[in-house]
N, C-alpha and C positions, 0 to 999 in steps of 0.2 A: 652148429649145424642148423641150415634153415628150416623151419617148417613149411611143409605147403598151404599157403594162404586158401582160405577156403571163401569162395562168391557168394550170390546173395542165394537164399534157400528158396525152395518150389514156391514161388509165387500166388497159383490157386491157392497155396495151405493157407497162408496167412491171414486171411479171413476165417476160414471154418475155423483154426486154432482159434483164433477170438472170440467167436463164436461159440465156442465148446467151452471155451473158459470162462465165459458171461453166466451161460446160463448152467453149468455144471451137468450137460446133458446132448448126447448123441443124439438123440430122437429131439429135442426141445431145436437144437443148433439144425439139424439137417430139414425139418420145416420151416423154419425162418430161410434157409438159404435152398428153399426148393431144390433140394437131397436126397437119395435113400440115405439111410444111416449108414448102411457099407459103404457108400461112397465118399462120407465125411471121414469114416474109421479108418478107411485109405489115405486121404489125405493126410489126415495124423500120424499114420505108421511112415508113411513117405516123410514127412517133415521128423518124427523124431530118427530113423534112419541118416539125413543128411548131418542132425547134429549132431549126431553119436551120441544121445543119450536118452534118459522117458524124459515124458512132459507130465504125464498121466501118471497117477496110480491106479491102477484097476482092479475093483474090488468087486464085490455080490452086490449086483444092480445099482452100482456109484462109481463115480468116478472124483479123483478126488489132482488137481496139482502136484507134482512134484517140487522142491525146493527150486531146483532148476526152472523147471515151470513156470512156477510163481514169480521168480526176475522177468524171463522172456515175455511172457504174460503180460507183465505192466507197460513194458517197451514197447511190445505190438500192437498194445491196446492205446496205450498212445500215438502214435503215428498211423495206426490210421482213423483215430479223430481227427487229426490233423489234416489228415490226406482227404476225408469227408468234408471238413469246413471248407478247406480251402476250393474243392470242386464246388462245394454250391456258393463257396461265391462270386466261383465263375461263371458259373450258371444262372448266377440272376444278373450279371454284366452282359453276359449274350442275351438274355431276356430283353435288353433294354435295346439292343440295337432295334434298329429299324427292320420288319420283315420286306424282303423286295421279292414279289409276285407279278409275274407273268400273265396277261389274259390277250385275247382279241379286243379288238380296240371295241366295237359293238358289243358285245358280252357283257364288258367292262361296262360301257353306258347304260344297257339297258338291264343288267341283273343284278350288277355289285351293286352299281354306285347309290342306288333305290334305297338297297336295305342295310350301307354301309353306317348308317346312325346307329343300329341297331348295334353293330359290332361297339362302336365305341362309345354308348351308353354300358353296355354289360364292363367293356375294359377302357376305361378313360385314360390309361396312360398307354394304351398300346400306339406302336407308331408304325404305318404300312404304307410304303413307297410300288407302285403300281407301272408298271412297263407294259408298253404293247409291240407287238411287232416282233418276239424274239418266240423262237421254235426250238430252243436247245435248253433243259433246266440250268445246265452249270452256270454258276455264279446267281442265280436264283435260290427262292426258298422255296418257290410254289411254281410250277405252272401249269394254266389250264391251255387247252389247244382241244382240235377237234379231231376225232380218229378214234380207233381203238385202242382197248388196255394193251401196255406193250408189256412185254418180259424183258426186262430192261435191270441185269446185275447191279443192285444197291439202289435201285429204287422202288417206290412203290407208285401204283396206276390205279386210280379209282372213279368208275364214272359219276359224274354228277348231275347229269339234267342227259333229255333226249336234244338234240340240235338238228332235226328233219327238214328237208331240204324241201322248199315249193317254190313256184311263183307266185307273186300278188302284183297287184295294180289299183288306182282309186278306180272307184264305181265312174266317176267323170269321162275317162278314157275307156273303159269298156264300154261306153253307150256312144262314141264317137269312133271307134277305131273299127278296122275291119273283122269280120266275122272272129271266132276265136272257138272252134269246138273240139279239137285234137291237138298236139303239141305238134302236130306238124304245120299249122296253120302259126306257126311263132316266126315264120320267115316273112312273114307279110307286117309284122310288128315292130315297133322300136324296145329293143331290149337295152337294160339299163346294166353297167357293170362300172366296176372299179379293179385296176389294175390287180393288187391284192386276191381278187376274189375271182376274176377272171374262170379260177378250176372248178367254181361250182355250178356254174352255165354248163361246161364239160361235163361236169358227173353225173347234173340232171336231165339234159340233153341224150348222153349215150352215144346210141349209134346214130343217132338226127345229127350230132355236134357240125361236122365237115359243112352238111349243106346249112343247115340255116344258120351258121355263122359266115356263109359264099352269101349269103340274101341278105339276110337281113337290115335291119339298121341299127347301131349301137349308138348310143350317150357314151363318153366313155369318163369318167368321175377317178380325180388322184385319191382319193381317201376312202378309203371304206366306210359304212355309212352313211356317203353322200347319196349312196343309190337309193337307201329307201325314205330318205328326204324327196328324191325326185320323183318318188314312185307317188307318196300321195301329194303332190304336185301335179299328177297326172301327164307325166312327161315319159310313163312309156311302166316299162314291165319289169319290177325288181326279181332277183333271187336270195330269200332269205331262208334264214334256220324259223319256224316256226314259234319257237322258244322268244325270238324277239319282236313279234310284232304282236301277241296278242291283246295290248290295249289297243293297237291301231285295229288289228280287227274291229274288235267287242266294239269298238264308237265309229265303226263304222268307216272310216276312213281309205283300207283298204279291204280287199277282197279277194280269196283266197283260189287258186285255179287251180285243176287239175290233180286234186286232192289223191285218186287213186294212182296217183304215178309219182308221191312223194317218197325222196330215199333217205332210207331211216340212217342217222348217223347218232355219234353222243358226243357233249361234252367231258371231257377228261381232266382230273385234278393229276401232276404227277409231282413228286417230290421225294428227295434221297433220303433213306433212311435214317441217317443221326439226324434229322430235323427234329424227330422224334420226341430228342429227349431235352429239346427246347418247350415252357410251357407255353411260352406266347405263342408258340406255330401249332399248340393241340389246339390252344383255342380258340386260333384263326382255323385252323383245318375242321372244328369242331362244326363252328358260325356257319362258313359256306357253302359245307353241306345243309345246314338246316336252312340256308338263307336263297337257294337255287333250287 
């Protein structure tokens, strides 16, 4: 007569069982495994239930093995050291890959790349491959973009810097160009853009957008970047996030317009959850919070 084969037993138990059995204690087991005690107690009643027999003996405030126990005990307790070694030394194999992070292509030049020694003074073996131009995390470990925090299922959104939208221009063209006292007087101007960036002439713009892009004059630049190369060239009128030009302010270079009609925007770190439990990605996600 066959017996019916019995599968493998509740899976949650087999830690708290080990646990219970390490430390000879319900209360000691269910704080290490951030537990009530009833809920460990459960596990255990659930697991000896499945194999028809105690594990425990239970006595006046002890707990003590059962013979049975004592086998299962050594078995479980083996395997999953084994199931612990083998995870972290997967976990220091994904450690070593390379992180690959997403930014804007300006971001990237004028926020990472500054204080990027810093990162690999603190971790000298880390190794971080940098992409621009991509708006989707997947297949990323990081990406930063501009917008707001999203609610976005398995990720997390954290902002990191303001990214405020103005014009500037060098002091050289504003003493040669024509008048400049309202944003409406930017149709008379040569405005600077770059394909890429084209939406933030739009956003800052508004409802002017239609006519003074019917007027105006544009440069028009393949790369992003180029514009505010051109701008203190004195070749006409950039749109930047604030966030990137404050050396060129501070020395003078350019000069900031229109300051009460800047729209506040932020930069965004986002990144999926099991990133998490990579160390190399806490303490890249660590750095560029501190480093923006």
């Amino acid at each position: 007569m066959r017996t019916r084969r019995r599968g493998l037993p509740p899976m949650t138990s087999l830690p708290v069982f080990e646990a219970v059995g390490r430390h000879m204690s319900i209360a000691k087991a269910a704080d290490e495994l951030c537990l009530t005690p009833g809920a460990v107690s459960r596990q255990i009643q659930n697991l000896e239930t499945f194999l028809g027999c105690d594990l425990f003996e239970r006595m006046h405030r002890r707990i003590a093995l059962t013979p049975a126990g004592e086998v299962y005990w050594a078995k479980i307790h083996a395997s999953l050291g084994q199931i612990r070694a083998v995870t972290s030394d997967l976990s220091v194999s994904v450690d070593l890959k390379p992180l690959v992070i997403g930014s804007p292509r300006v971001f990237l030049q004028k926020c990472i790349m500054p204080a990027l020694g810093t990162l690999y003074a603190r971790h000298p073996d880390m190794v971080v491959k940098f992409v621009t131009g991509r708006q989707d995390p997947e297949g990323l470990d990081g990406l930063v973009y501009v917008g707001e925090t999203e609610i976005r299922k398995g990720f997390f959104c954290e902002k990191l810097a303001d990214a405020d939208l103005m014009p500037v221009c060098s002091p050289a063209y504003l003493r040669r160009a024509p008048p400049l006292v309202t944003p409406d007087d930017l149709e008379r101007h040569v405005l600077l853009r770059s394909a890429e960036f084209t939406r933030n002439w739009e956003r800052w713009l508004g409802h002017r957008t239609q006519r003074i892009f019917a007027h105006t004059r544009f440069i028009d630049l393949e790369s992003s970047g180029l514009e505010l190369t051109a701008a203190v060239e004195g070749l006409g009128i950039a749109i930047v996030r604030q966030k990137l030009v404050k050396q060129e302010l501070a020395d003078g270079q350019l000069v900031s317009l229109f300051e009460e009609h800047m729209v506040h925007e932020h930069y965004v770190f986002m990144f999926s959850e099991p990133k998490l439990r990579s160390q190399s990605f806490r303490f890249f996600r660590s750095w560029l919070k501190d480093a923006v």
